[in-house]
N, C-alpha and C positions, 0 to 999 in steps of 0.2 A: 504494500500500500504506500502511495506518496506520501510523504509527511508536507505538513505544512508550511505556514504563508506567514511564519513570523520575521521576518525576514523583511515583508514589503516595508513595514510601519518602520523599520529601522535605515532602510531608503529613502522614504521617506522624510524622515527625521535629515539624514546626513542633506538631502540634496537641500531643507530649508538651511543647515549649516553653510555650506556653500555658496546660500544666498545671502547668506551672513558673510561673504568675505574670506571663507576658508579655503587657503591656496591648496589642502591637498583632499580636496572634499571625491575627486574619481580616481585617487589613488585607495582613499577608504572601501569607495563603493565596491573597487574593483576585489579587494581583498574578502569583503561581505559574502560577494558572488560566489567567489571560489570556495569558502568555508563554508557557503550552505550548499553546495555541490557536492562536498567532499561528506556532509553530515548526510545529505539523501544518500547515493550511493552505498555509505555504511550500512542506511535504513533497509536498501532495495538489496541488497549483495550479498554482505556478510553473512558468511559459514552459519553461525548463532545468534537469535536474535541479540540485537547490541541494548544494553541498558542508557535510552535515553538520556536520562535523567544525569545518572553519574558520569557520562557522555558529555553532556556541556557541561558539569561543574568541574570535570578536571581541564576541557577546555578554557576553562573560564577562569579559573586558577591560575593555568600555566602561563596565560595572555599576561595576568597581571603581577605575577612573579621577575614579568622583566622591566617591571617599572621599579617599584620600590616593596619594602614587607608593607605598609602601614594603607597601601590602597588594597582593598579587600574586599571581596563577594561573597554577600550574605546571603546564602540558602535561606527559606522559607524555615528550615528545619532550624537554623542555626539563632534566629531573633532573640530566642531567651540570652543566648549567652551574648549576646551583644544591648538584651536592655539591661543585662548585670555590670556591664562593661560601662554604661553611659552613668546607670542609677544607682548602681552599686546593689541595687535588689534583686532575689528570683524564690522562688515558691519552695523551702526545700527543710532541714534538721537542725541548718546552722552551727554544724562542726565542720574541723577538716580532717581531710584523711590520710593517711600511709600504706605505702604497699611495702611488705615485710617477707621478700621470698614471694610466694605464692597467693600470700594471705593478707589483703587489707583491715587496716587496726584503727579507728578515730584516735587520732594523735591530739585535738584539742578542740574540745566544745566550746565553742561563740556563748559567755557568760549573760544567763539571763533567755536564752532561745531554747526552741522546745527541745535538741536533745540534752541540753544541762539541767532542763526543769522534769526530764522523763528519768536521770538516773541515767544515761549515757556519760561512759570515763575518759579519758585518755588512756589508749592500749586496755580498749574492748574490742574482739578481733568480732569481724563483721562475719558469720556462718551463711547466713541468708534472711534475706526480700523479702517480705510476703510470701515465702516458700522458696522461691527462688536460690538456686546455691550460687553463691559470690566465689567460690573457689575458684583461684584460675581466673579469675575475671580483672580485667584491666580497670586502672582505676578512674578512667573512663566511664566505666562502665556503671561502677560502684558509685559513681557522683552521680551519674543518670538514673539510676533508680532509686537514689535518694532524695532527689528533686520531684516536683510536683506542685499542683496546685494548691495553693491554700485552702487549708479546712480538709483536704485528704488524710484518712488514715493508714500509717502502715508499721509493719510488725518485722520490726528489726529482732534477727535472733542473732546472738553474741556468745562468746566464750570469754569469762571472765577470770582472771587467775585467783585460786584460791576458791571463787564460789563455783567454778562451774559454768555449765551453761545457760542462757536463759531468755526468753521472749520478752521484748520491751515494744509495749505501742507508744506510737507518736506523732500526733499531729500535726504534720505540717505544717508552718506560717510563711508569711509574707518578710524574707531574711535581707536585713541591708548590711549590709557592712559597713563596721562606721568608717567614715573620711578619716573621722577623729577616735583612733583606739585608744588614745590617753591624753588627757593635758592636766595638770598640779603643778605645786610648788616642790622645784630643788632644794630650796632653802629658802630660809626668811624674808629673802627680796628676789627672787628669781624666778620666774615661771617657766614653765616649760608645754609645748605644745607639740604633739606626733602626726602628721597628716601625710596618710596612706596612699590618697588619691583624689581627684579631683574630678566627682560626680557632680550631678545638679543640686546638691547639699553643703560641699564643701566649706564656702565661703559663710555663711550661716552658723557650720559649726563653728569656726575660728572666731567668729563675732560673739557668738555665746559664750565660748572657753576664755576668750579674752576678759568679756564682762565680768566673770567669777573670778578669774585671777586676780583680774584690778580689785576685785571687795576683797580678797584675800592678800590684800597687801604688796602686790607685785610692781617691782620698780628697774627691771630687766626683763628681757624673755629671748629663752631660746627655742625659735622654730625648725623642727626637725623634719627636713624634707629627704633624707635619706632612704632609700629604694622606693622614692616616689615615681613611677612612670607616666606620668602626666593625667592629663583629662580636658575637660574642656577648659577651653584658652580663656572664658567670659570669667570663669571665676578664676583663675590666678590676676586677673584684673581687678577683680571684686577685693581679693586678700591683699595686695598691694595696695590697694586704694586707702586701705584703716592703716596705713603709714608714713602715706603720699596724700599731700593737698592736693584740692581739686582740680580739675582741667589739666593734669602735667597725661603727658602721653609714656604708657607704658609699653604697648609692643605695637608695632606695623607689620603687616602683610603684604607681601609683592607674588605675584603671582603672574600667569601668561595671560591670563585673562583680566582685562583690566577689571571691570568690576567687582573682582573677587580682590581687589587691592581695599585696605581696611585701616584706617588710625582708632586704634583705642586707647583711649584718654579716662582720666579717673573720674566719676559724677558724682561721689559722694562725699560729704565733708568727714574726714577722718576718723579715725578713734584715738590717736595717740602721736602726733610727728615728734616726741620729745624720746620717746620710749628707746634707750637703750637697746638694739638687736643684732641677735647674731644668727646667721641662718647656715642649717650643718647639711651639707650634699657629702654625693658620693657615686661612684659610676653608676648604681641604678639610680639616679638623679637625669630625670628626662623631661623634656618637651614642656607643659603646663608647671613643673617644677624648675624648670632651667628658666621662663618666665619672669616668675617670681625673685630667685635668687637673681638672675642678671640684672634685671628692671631695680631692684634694690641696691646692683655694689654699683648700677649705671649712675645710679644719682643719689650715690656713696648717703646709702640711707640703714647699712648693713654690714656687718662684717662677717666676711662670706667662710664658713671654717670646714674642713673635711678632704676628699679627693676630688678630684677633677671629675663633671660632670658627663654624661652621656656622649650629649650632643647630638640631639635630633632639633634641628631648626624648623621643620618642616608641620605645614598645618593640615589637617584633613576638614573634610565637610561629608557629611551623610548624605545618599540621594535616595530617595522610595524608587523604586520599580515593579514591575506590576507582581502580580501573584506571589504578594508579599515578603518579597524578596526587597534586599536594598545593597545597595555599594559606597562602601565609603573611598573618597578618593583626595591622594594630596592635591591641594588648588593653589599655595601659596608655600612662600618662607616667613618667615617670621624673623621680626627687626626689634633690638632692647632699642631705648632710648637712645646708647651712644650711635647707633647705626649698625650695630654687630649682628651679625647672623651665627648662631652656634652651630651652625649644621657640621660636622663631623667627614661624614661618609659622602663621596659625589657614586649615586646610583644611576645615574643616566648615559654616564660616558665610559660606562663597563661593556668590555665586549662580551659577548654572548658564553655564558658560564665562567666565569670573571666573578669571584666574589669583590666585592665596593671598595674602594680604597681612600685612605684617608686624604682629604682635599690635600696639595702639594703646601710644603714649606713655604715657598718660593710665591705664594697665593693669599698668604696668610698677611693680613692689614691690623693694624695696631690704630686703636680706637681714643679716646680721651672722656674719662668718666666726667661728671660736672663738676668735680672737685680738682681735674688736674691729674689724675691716674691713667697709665696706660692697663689698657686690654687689648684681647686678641680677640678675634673669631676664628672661624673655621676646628676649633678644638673644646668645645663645651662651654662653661663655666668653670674659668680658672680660678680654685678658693686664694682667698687672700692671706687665708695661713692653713697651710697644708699638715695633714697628718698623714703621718706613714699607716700604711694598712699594715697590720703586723700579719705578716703569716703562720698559719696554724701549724703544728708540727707533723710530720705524717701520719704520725700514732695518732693524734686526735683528729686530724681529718678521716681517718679510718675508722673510730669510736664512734664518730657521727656517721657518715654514711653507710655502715652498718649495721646504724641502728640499735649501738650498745647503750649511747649514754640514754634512748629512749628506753630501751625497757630494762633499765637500772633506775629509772626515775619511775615506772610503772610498779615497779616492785617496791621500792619504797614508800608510797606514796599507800600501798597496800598496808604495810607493816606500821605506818605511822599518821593517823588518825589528824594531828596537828604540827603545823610548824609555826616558827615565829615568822613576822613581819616581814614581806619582802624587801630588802635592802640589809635587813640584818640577819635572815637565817646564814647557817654558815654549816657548811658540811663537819660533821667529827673527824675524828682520827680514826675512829672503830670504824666510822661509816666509808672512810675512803681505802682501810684495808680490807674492807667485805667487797668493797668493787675490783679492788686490785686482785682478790684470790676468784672473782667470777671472771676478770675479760684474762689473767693466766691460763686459764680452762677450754678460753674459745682458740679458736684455727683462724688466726692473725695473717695474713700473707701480706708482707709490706716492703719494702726497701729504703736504705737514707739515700740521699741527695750525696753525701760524701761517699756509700757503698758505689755507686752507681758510675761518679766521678776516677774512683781508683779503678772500678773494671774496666772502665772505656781507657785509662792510661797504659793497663795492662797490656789490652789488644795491640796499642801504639809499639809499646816494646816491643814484645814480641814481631812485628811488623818490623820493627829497626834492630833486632838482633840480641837487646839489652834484657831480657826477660829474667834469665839466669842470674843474672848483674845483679838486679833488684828485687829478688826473689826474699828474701828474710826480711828486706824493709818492708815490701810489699805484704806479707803475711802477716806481718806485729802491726801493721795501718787498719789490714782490713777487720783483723780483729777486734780493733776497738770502735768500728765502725758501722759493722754489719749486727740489724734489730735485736735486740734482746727486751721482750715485752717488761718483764719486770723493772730493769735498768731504766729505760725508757718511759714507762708509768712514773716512777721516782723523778725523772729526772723534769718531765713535761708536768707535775703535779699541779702547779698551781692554775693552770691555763685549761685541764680536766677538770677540776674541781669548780671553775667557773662556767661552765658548760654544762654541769652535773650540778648547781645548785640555781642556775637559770631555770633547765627542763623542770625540774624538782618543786620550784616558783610556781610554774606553770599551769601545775598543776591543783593546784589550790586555789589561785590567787588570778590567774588566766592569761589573756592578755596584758593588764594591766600589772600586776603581779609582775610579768616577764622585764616590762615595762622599766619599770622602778628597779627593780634588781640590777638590771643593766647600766645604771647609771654610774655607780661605785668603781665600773672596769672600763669607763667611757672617757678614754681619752679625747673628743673632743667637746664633751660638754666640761670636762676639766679647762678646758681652754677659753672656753666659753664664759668659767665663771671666771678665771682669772686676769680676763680682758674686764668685766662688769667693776672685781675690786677694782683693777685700778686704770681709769675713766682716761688717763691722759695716753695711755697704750690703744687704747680703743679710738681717742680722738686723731692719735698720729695716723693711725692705717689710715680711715678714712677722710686724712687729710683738711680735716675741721681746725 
């Protein structure tokens, strides 16, 4: 059977384009033609019938895969996870999960949502659905069947350690996640504010958490935009604006299309232009987050602290299409005040299976903040005092993604009914040698950075003749070099033990909980407060 006649209406479309002025509007047309040739033929031809459907959406995928990641084709089927994306909300339990081996476990329930009000734990392994077995099931999968509409019921069975197994119902609700998973006081004069992401709530919450702070006596604040990946552009203008007087412009858009070219400018009269701040990025520091921080060290209204940002310049815009399907697509760049574009990656002048390469040195423009500072584009948001990321050691990058120090904090959390205060609970001595004689037990496979370094020297000699040469030295090096889990527990302890009384937090006290805890091993809200004491280090950076 012929397949149809969708096709005309997008001829249609192209040839009024072209009456618009578009120089390559029968180079489009011509390429149309030939892909709905090639889609009938598969229709009338092919060996098997061809699955339509998954037919144009890997079509449709692969088309825009050679543009950039961030323009994207919304299946019909796909909406929910893109109104969670916009609104932060979708119909579902309100935990998150882990896959553990074979077996998904709720790593930590959203505090206050129906699976923490049902008796849902962290490290309850998920059995089955409403009958359904979760075994073996991607965690894909295990998120789709926990989602649903509001007001649905369904029957989680779990395996709990120590109780056994057991059937829990649970209600579904309408789940947002917050913008804002924490904001309080550091200390006596300092507030502190966590923002996740930037939904249609964003700016709202910051305006709220603000207002409590200020009655709780806050006379600094640090804003923590660290693993923020952006959101919508309107509200990191909204959040700038309670810092920045009215009418100043915080970002421009330049685009191919002029009318999608944009100055936004701040409308509302402030909350604070006096307010001490310091705002803390970090590589997952992106797009509606780079915003904010740039627009703020632009017109030196902030002192910018942490690693060097993303660097996505780049703006999107959502389009409806029919059978409710939608695409979102980049339309524009985006410009801070000084003129800076942070965009990062040039995605358009890669050749065909070219991963993006970072815009050239040689490209890179040195900008002038309003105070007389230079910046750059082309490389994110450069903080204005840098912290080193310290790296984890292998032993503990291995505890974690193996999932020890999780279910050493699941067992504990069993054994121990109450902890203190998060910021002040503190692992024992007993408690860190009952971990040490449980990950002794487990089948560790690791290597050091220095094992790795002497066998690639080895190969080299031996290559050059000298193996024998350096044979004794070589043996007494590698020896003190190559894993020994216990040595290595001892030696990494204090950097385990913060990782182990984090999860540990966690699980009591939740996000928040995790939250607060973190702040004690945070280097750069240490920076943060120590720019606030003393006001004339704060005023030099920012050139006041």
């Amino acid at each position: 059977m012929k397949i149809l006649f969708f096709n005309i209406i997008l001829f249609i479309q192209l040839i009024s384009f072209s009456a618009l002025g578009q120089s390559n509007g029968f180079e489009v047309l011509k390429n149309l033609e030939i892909m709905d040739q090639v889609y009938e033929h598969l229709d009338l031809y092919f060996v098997d019938e061809p699955k339509n459907g998954t037919l144009s959406k890997t079509a449709i995928d692969a088309m825009l895969k050679e543009l950039d990641p961030y323009t994207v084709y919304y299946h019909e089927s796909d909406i929910e996870d893109y109104r969670m994306m916009t609104t932060g909300q979708y119909g579902g339990i309100g935990a998150l999960i882990v896959k553990i081996g074979s077996d998904t476990y709720i790593s930590e329930p959203y505090e206050g949502n129906p699976a923490e009000k049902n008796g849902l734990k962290a490290g309850d392994k998920i059995l089955s659905i409403d009958g359904k077995s979760m075994l073996n099931k991607s965690s894909d999968e295990v998120s789709s069947a926990l989602k649903g509409p509001k007001g649905t019921t369904i029957k989680i069975e779990i395996e709990r350690k120590i109780e056994g197994r057991k059937v829990i119902s649970v209600t579904r609700d309408e789940i947002k996640i917050p913008d804002v998973p924490y904001f309080g006081m550091i200390d006596k004069k300092t507030g502190y504010i966590k923002l996740n992401s930037f939904t249609q709530t964003a700016a709202s919450d910051i305006q709220s958490a603000l207002s409590k702070l200020k009655g709780d006596g806050m006379e600094s604040l640090v804003l923590d935009l660290r693993g923020n990946g952006g959101g919508l552009l309107i509200e990191a203008v909204k959040i700038v604006n309670f810092f920045i007087e009215k009418n100043q412009v915080v970002v421009t858009t330049k685009g191919r299309v002029k009318e999608e070219n944009s100055v936004y400018k701040t409308l509302d009269v402030p909350i604070d232009l006096n307010l001490p701040l310091c705002v803390l990025i970090d590589g997952g520091s992106a797009s509606a987050s780079e915003i904010v921080a740039g627009s703020l060290q632009d017109l030196d209204r902030a002192v910018i602290i942490g690693q060097t940002s993303f660097g996505k310049g780049l703006v999107q815009r959502t389009y409806d299409l029919k059978y409710g399907s939608k695409i979102k697509v980049t339309i524009a760049k985006y410009y801070t005040p000084s003129g800076r574009c942070v965009q990062r990656l040039e995605y358009y002048d890669k050749e065909n299976g070219d991963k993006a390469k970072d815009v050239a040195d040689s490209l890179l423009k040195t900008f002038k903040t309003k105070n007389g500072r230079d910046v750059i584009d082309g490389r994110g948001i450069e903080p204005d005092i840098k912290i080193e990321l310290l790296e984890l050691s292998r032993l503990s990058a291995l505890l974690l993604s193996e999932n020890h120090i999780f279910s050493y904090a699941t067992d504990y959390a069993f054994k121990n009914p109450k902890i203190s205060l998060p910021g002040e609970f503190k692992l024992s001595e007993a408690d860190f040698l009952e971990f040490k004689a449980y990950i002794i037990k487990q089948e560790l496979k690791y290597t050091t950075a220095s094992e790795e370094f002497l066998s690639k020297m080895k190969e080299i000699a031996e290559k050059e003749g000298f193996s024998k040469d350096i044979e004794i030295e070589y043996n007494n090096m590698m020896s003190k070099v190559i894993p020994s889990k216990e040595r290595d527990l001892e030696k990494y302890k204090e950097e385990i033990c913060q990782m182990l009384e984090n999860e540990i937090v966690s699980r009591y006290y939740f996000q928040k909980g995790r939250t607060i805890d973190s702040f004690r091993n945070d280097e750069a809200i240490k920076k943060a407060l120590s720019l606030f004491e003393n006001s004339s280090n704060y005023n030099t950076i920012l050139k006041k």
